[in-house]
C-alpha positions in Angstrom: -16.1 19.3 24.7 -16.1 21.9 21.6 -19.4 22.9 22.4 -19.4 23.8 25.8 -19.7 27.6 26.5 -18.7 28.5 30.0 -18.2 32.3 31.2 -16.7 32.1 34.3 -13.9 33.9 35.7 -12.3 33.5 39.2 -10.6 35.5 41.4 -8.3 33.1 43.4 -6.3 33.9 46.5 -3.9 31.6 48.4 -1.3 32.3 51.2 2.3 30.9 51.9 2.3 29.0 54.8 1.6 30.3 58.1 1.4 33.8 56.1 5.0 33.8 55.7 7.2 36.4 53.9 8.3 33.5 51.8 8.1 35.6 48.8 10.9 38.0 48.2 9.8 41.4 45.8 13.0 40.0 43.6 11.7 36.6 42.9 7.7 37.7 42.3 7.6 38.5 38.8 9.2 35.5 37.9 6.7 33.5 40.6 3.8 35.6 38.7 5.4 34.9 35.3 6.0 31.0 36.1 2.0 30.7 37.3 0.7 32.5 34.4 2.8 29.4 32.4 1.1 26.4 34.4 -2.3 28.0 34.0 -1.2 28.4 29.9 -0.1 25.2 29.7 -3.2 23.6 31.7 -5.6 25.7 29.2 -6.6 27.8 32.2 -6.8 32.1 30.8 -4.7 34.2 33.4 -5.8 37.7 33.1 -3.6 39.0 35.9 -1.1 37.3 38.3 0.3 39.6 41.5 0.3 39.5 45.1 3.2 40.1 48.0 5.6 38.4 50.4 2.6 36.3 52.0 -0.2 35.8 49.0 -0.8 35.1 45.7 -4.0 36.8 43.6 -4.9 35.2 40.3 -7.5 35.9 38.1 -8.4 33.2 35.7 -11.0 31.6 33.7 -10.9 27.8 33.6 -11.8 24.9 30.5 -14.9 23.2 30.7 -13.5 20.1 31.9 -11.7 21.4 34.8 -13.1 22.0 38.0 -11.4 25.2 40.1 -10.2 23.0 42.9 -8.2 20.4 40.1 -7.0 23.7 39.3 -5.6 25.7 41.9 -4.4 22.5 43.1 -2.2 22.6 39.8 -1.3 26.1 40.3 0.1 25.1 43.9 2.1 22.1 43.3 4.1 23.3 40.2 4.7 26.7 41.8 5.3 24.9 45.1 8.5 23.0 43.5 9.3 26.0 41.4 10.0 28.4 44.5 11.6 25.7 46.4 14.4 25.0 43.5 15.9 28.8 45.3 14.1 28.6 48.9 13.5 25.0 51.0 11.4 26.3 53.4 8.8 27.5 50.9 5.2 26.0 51.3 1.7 27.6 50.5 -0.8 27.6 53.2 -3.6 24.7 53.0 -6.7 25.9 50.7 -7.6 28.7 49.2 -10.4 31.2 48.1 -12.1 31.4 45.0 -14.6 34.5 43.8 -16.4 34.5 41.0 -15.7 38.0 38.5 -18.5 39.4 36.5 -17.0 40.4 33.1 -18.1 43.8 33.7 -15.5 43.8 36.8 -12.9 42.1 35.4 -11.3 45.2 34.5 -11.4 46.8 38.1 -9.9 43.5 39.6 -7.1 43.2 37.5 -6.4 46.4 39.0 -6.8 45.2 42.0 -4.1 42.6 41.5 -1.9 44.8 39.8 -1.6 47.2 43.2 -1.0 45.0 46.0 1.8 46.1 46.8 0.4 49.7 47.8 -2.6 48.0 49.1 -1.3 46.0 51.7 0.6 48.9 53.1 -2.7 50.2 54.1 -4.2 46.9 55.0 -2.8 43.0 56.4 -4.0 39.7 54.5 -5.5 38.5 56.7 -8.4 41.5 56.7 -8.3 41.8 53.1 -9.4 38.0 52.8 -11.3 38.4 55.5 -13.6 41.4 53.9 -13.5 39.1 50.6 -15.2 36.7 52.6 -17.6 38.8 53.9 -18.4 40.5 50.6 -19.1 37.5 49.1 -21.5 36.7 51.7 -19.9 32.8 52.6 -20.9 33.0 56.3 -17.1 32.1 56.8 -14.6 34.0 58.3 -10.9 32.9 59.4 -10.1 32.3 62.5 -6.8 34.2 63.2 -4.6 31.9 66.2 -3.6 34.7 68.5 -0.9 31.8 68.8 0.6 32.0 65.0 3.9 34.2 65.4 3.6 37.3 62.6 6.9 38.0 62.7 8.7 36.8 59.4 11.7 35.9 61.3 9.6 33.9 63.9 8.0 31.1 61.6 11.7 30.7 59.6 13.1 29.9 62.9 10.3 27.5 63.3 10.5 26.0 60.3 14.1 25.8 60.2 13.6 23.5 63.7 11.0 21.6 62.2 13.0 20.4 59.0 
């Protein structure tokens, strides 16, 4: 496909599972670092990688011949295995969210990304993805399980059971 011109940059967002703090601050840059590689080595463009204990933000472009789900579903198998060489428990949450960038934003998003950390001091993951959905205008919005335990130490124990 050498003549194929696409312009289309993503803003993708996935969760650990059950929004767990799976990811310690010590081991994201390397998680971040490690994604950036699969997306190199799949020919997908990373212009930034970040995220916190519960989420990961990408912003990427893809190839022509690769469709976003093929994609991400890359992204979350390698980094899947990756994470669990150091944790067992680690899983990423089923699905994911994908937003197309302007190229005019792409700038302000990889800002975005870059900050989460100070971000999400101010505001859960479940509202941010939440208003992403709503700015996007999808007509979908995430059901939150009043159910699901938010407590960190609540879903290990859980886990730790179920395995």
């Amino acid at each position: 496909m050498s003549h194929s011109h696409i312009c289309a940059v993503y803003h993708v967002v996935f969760s650990t599972k059950q929004r767990t703090h799976l990811i310690p601050v010590a081991a994201q840059p390397r998680l971040w670092n490690y994604l950036a590689g699969i997306a190199r080595n799949h020919h997908m463009r990373t212009f930034a990688v970040g995220g916190t204990e519960n989420h990961v933000h990408i912003l990427l472009t893809l190839p022509p011949d690769l469709a976003i789900a093929d994609g991400v579903r890359t992204l979350k198998s390698n980094s899947s295995r990756f994470m669990r060489e150091s944790s067992r428990l680690f899983a990423w949450q089923e699905g994911y969210g994908a937003f197309s960038v302007s190229p005019t934003q792409v700038a302000a998003v990889m800002k975005y990304i870059a900050n989460q950390a100070a971000h999400h001091s101010r505001k859960s993951f479940d509202d941010e993805f939440t208003a992403m959905l709503r700015a996007a205008n999808t007509g979908v919005a995430p059901e939150v399980d009043p159910a699901l335990p938010r407590r960190a130490e609540e879903v290990t124990a859980r886990l730790r059971r179920d395995v």
